[in-house]
Biopython code that builds the backbone (N, CA, C, O; Angstrom):
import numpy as np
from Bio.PDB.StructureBuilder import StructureBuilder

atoms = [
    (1, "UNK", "N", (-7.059, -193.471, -129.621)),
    (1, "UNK", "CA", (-7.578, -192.719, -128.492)),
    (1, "UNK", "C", (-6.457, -192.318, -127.532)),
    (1, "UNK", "O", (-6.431, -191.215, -126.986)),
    (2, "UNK", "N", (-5.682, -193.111, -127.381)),
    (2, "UNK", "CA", (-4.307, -192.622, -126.808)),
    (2, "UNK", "C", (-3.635, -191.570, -126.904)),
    (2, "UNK", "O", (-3.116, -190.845, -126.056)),
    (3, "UNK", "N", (-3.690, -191.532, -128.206)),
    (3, "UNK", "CA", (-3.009, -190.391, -128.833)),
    (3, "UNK", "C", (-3.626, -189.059, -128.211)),
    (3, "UNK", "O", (-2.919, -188.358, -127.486)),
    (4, "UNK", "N", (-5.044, -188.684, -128.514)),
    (4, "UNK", "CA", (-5.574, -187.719, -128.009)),
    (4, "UNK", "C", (-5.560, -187.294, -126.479)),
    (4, "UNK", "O", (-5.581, -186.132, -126.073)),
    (5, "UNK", "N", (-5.517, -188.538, -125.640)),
    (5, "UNK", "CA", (-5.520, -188.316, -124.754)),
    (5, "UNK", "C", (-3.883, -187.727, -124.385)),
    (5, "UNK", "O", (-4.133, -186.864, -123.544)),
    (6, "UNK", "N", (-2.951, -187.733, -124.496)),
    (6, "UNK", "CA", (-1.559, -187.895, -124.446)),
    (6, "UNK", "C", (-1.722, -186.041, -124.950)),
    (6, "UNK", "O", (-1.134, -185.228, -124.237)),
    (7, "UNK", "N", (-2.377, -185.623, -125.940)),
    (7, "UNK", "CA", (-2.640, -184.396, -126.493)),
    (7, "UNK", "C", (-3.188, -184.018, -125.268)),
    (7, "UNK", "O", (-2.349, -183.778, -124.400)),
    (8, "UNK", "N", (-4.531, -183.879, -124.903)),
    (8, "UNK", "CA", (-4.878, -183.441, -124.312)),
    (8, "UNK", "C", (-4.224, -183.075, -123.148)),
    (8, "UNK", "O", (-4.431, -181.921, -122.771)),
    (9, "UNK", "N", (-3.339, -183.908, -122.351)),
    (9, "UNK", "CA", (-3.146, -183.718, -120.802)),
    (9, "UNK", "C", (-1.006, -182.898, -120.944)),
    (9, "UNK", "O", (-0.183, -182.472, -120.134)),
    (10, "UNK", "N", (-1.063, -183.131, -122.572)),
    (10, "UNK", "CA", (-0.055, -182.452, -122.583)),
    (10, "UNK", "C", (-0.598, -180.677, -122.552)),
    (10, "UNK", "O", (-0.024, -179.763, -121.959)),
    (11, "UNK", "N", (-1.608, -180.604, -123.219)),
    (11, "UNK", "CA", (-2.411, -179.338, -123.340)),
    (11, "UNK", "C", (-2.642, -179.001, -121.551)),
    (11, "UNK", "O", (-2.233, -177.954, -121.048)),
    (12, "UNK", "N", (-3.174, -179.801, -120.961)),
    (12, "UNK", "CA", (-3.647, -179.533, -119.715)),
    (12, "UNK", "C", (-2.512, -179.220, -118.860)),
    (12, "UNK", "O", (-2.745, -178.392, -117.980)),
    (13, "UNK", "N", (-1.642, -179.573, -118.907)),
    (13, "UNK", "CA", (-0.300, -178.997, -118.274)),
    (13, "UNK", "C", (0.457, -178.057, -119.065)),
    (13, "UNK", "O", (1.099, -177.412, -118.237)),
    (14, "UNK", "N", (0.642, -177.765, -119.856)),
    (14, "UNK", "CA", (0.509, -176.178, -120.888)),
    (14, "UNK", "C", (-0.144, -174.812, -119.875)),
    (14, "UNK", "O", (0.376, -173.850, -119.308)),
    (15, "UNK", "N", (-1.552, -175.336, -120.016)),
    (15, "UNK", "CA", (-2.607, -174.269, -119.239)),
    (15, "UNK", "C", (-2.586, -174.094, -117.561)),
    (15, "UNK", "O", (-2.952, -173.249, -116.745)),
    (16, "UNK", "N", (-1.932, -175.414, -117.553)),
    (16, "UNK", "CA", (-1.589, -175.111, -115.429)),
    (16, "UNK", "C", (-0.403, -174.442, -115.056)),
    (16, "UNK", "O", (-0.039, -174.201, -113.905)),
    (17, "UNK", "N", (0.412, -174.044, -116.546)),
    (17, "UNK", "CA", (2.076, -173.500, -115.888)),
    (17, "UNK", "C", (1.575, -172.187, -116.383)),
    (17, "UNK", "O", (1.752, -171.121, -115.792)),
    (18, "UNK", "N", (0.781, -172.374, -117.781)),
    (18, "UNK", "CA", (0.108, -170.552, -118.056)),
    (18, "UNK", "C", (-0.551, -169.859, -117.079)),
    (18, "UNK", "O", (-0.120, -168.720, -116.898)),
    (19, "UNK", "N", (-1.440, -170.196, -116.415)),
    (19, "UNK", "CA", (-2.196, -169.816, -115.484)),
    (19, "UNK", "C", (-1.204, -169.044, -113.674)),
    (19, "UNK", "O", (-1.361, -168.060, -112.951)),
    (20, "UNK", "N", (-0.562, -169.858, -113.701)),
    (20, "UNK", "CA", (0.341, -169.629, -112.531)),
    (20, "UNK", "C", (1.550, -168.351, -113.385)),
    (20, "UNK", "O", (1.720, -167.230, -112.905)),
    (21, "UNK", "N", (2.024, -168.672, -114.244)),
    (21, "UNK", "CA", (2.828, -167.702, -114.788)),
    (21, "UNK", "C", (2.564, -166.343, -114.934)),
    (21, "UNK", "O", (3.379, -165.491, -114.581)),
    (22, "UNK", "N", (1.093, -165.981, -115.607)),
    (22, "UNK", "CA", (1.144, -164.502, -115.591)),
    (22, "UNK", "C", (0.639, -164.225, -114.218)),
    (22, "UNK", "O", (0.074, -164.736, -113.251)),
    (23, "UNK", "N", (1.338, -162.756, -114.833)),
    (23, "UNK", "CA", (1.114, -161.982, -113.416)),
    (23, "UNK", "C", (-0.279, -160.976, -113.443)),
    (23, "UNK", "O", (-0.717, -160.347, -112.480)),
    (24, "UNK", "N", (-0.822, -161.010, -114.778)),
    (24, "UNK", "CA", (-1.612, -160.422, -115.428)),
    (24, "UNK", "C", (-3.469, -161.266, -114.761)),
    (24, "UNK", "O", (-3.753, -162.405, -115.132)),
    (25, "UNK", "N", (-4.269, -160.607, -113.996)),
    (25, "UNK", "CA", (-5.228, -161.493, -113.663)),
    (25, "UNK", "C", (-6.249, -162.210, -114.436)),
    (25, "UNK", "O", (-6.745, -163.326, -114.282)),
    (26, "UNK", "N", (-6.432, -161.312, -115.285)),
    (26, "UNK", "CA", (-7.675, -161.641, -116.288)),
    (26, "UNK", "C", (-6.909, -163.001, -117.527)),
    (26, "UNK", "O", (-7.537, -163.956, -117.984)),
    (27, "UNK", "N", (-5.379, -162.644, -117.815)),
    (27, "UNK", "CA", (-5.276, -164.036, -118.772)),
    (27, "UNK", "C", (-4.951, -165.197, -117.587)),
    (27, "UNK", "O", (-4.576, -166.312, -117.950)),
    (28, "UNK", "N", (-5.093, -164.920, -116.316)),
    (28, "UNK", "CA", (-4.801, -166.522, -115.245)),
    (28, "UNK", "C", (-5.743, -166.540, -115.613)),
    (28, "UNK", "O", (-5.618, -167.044, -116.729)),
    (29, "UNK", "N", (-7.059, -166.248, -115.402)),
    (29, "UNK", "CA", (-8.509, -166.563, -115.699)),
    (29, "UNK", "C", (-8.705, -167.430, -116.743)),
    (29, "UNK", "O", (-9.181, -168.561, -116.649)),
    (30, "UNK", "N", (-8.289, -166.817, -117.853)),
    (30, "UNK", "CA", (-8.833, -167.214, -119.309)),
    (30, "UNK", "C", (-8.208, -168.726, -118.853)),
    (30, "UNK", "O", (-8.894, -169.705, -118.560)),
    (31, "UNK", "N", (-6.595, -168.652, -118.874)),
    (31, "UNK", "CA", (-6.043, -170.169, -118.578)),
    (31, "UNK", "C", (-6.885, -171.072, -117.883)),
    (31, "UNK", "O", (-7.446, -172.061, -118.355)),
    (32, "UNK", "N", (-6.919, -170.712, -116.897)),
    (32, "UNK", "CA", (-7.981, -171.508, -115.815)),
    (32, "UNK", "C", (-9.303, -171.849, -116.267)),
    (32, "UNK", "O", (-10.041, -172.712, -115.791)),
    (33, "UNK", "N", (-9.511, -171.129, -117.178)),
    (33, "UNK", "CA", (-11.114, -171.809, -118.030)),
    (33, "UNK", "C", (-10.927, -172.514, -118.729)),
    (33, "UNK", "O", (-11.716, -173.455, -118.806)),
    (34, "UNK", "N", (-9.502, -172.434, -119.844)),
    (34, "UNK", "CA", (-9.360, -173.672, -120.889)),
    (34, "UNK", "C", (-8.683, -174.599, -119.962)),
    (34, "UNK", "O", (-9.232, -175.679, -120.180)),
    (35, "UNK", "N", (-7.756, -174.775, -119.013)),
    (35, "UNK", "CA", (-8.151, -175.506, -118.204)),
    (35, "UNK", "C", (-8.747, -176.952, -117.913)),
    (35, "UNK", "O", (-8.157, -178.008, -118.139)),
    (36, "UNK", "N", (-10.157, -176.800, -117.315)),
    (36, "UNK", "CA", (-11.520, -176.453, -116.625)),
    (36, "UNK", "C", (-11.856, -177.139, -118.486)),
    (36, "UNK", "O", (-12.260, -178.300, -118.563)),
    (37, "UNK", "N", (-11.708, -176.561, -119.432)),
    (37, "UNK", "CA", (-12.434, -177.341, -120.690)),
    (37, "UNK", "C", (-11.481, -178.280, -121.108)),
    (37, "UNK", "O", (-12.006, -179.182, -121.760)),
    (38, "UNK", "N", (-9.933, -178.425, -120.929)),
    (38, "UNK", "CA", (-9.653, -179.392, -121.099)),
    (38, "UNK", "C", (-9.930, -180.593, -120.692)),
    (38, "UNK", "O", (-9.905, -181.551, -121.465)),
    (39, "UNK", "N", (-10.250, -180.704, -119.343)),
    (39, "UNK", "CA", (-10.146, -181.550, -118.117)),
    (39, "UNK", "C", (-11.709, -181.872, -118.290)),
    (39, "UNK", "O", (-12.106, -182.843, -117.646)),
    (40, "UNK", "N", (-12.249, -181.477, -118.740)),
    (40, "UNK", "CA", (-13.702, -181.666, -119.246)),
    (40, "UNK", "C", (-14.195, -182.254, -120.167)),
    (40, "UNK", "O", (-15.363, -182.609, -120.323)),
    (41, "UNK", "N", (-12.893, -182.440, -121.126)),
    (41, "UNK", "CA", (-12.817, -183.238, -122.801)),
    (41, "UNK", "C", (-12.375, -184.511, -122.252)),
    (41, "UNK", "O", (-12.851, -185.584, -122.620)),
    (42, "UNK", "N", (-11.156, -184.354, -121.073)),
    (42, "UNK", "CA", (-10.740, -185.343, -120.506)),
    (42, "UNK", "C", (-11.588, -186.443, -119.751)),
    (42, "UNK", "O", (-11.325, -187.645, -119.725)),
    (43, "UNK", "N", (-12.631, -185.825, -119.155)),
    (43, "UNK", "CA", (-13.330, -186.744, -118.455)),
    (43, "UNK", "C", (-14.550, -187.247, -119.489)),
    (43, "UNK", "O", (-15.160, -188.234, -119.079)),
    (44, "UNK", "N", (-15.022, -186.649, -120.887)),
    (44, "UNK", "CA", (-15.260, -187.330, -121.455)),
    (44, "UNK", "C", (-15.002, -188.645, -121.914)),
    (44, "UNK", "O", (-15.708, -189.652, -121.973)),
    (45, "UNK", "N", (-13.478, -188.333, -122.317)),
    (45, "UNK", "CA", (-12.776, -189.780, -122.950)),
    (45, "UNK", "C", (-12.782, -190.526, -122.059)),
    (45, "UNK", "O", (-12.035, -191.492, -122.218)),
    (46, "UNK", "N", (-13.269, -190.494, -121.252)),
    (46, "UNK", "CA", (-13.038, -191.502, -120.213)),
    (46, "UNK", "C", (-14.407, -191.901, -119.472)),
    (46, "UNK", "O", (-14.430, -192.453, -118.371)),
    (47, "UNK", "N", (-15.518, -191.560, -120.200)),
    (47, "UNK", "CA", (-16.670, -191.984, -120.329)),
    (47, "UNK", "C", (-17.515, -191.514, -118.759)),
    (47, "UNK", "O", (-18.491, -192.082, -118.269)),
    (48, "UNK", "N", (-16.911, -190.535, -118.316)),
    (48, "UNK", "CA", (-17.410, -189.954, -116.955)),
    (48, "UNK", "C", (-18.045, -188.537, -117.390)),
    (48, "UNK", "O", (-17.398, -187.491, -117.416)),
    (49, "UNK", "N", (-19.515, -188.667, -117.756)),
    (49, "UNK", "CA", (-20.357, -187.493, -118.572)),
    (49, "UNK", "C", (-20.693, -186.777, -117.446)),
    (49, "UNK", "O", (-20.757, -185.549, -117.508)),
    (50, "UNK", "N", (-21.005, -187.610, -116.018)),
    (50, "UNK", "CA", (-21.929, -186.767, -115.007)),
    (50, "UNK", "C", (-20.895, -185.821, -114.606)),
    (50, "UNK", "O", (-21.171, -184.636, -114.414)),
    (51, "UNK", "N", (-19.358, -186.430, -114.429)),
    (51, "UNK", "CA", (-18.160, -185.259, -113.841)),
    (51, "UNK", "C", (-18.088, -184.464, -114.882)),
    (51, "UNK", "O", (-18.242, -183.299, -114.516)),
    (52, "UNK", "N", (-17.900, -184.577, -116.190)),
    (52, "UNK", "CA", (-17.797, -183.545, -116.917)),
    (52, "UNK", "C", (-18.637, -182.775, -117.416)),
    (52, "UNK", "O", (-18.416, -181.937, -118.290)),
    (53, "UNK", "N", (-19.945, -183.081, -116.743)),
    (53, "UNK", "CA", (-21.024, -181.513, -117.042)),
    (53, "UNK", "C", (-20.756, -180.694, -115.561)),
    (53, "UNK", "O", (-20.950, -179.504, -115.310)),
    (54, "UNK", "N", (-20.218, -181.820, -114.645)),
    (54, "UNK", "CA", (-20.171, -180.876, -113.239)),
    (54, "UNK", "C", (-18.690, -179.832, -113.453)),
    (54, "UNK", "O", (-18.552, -178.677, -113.049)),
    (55, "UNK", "N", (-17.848, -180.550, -114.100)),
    (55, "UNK", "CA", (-16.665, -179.586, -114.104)),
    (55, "UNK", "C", (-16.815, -178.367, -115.658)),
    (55, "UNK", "O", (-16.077, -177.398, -115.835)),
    (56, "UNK", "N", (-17.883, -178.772, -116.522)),
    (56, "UNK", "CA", (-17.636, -177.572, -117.154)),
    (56, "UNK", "C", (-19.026, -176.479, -116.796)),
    (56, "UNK", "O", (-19.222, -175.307, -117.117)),
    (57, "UNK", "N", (-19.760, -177.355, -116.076)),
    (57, "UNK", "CA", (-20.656, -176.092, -115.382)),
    (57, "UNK", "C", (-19.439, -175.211, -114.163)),
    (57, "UNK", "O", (-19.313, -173.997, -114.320)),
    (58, "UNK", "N", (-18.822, -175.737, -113.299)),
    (58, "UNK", "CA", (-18.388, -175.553, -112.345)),
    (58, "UNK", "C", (-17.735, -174.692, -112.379)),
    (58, "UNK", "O", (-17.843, -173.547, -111.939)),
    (59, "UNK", "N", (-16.514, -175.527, -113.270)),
    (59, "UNK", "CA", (-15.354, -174.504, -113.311)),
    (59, "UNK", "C", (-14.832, -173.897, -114.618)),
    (59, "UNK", "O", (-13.858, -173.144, -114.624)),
    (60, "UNK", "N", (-15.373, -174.176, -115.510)),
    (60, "UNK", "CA", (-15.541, -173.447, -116.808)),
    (60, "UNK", "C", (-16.449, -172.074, -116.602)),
    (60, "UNK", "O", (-16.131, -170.925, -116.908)),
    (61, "UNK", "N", (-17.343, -172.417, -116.156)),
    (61, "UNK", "CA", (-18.437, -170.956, -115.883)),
    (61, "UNK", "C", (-18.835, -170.770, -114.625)),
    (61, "UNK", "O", (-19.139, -169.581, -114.533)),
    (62, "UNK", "N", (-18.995, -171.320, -113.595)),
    (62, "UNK", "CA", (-18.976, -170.561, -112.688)),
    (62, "UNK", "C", (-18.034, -169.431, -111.936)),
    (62, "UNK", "O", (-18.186, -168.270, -111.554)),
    (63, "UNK", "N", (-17.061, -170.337, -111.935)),
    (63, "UNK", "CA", (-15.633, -170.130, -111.410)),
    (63, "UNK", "C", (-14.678, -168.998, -112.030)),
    (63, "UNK", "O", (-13.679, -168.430, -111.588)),
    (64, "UNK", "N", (-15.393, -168.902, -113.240)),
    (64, "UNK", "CA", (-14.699, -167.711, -114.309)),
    (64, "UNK", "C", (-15.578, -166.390, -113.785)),
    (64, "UNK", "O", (-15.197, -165.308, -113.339)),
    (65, "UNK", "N", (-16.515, -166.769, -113.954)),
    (65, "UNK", "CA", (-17.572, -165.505, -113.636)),
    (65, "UNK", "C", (-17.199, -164.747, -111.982)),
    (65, "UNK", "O", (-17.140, -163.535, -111.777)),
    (66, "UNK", "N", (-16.972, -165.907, -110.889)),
    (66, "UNK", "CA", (-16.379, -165.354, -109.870)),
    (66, "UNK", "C", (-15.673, -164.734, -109.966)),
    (66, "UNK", "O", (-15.770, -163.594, -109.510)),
    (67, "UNK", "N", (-14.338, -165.269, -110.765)),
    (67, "UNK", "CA", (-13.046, -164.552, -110.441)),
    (67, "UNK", "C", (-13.340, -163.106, -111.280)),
    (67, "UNK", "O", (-13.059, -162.033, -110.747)),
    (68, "UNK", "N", (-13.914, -163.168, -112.601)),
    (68, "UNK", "CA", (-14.214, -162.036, -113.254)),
    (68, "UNK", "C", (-15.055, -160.889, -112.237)),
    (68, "UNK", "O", (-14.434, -159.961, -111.719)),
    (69, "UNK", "N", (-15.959, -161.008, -112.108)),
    (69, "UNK", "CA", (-16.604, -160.171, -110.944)),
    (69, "UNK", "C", (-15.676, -159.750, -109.422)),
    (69, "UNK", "O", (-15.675, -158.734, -108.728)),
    (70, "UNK", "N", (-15.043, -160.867, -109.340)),
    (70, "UNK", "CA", (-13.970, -160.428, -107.880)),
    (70, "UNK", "C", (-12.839, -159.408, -108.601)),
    (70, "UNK", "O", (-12.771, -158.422, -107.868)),
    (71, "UNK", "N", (-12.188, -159.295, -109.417)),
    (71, "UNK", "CA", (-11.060, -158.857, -110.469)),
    (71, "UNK", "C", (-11.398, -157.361, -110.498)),
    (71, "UNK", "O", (-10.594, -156.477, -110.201)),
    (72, "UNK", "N", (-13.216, -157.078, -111.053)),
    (72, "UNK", "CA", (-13.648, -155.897, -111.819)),
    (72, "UNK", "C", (-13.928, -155.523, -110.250)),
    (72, "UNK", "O", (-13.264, -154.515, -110.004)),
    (73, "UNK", "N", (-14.567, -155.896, -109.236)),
    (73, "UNK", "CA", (-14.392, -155.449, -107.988)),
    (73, "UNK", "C", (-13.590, -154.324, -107.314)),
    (73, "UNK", "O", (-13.789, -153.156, -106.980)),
    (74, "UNK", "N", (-12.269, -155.511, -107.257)),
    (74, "UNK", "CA", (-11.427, -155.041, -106.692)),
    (74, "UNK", "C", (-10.394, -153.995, -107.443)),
    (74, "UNK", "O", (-9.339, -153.595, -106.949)),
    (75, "UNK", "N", (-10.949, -153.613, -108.815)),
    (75, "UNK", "CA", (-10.166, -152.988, -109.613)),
    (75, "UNK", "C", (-10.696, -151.233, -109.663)),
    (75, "UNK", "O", (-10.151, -150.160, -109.918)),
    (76, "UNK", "N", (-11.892, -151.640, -109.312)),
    (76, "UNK", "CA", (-13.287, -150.668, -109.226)),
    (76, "UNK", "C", (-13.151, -149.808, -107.441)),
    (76, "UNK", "O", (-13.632, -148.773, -106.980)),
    (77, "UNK", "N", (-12.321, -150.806, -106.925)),
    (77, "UNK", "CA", (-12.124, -150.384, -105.018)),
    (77, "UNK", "C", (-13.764, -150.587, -104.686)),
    (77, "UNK", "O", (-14.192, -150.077, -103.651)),
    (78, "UNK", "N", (-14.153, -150.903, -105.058)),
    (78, "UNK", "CA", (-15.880, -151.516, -104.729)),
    (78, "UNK", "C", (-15.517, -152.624, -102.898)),
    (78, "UNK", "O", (-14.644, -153.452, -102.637)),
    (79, "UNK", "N", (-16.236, -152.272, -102.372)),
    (79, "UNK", "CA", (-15.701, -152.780, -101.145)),
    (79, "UNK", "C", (-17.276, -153.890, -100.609)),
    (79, "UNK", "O", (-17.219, -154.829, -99.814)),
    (80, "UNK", "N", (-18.387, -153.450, -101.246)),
    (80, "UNK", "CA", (-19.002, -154.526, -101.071)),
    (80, "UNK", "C", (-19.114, -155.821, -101.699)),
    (80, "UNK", "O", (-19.858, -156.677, -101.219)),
]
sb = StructureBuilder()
sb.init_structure("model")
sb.init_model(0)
sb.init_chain("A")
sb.init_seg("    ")
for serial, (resi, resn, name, xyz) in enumerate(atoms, 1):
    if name == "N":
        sb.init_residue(resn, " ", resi, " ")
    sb.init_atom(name, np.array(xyz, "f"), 0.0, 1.0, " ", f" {name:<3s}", serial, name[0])
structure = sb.get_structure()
């Protein structure tokens, strides 16, 4: 179980330097959702089910859908 975990949070810091790196909005997004599902596998292994339905409701899909809708917004000059 070590092992995976050691995978995982190497993955999870992978996706936190991707996310900040592009300059491109829509792949910070994508990053920020796998993310959000890593950290969600993570709090599995670690036997915390109630945080990890709150973080992959949260910030896996909510949080994507925001930024997606704020993105097509502001790309659109939509001002409401």
């Amino acid at each position: 179980m070590e092992v995976l975990e050691i995978i995982l949070v190497i993955f999870l810091v992978f996706s936190a330097l991707m996310t900040v790196r592009f300059d491109e909005e829509l792949i910070s997004i994508i990053f920020l959702s796998i993310f959000s599902l890593i950290l969600t596998a993570l709090y599995l292994l670690h036997k915390a089910a109630d945080v990890a339905l709150a973080e992959a409701v949260i910030g896996a899909g909510l949080n994507t859908a925001i930024f997606m809708s704020a993105i097509s917004q502001i790309r659109h000059g939509d001002s409401d």
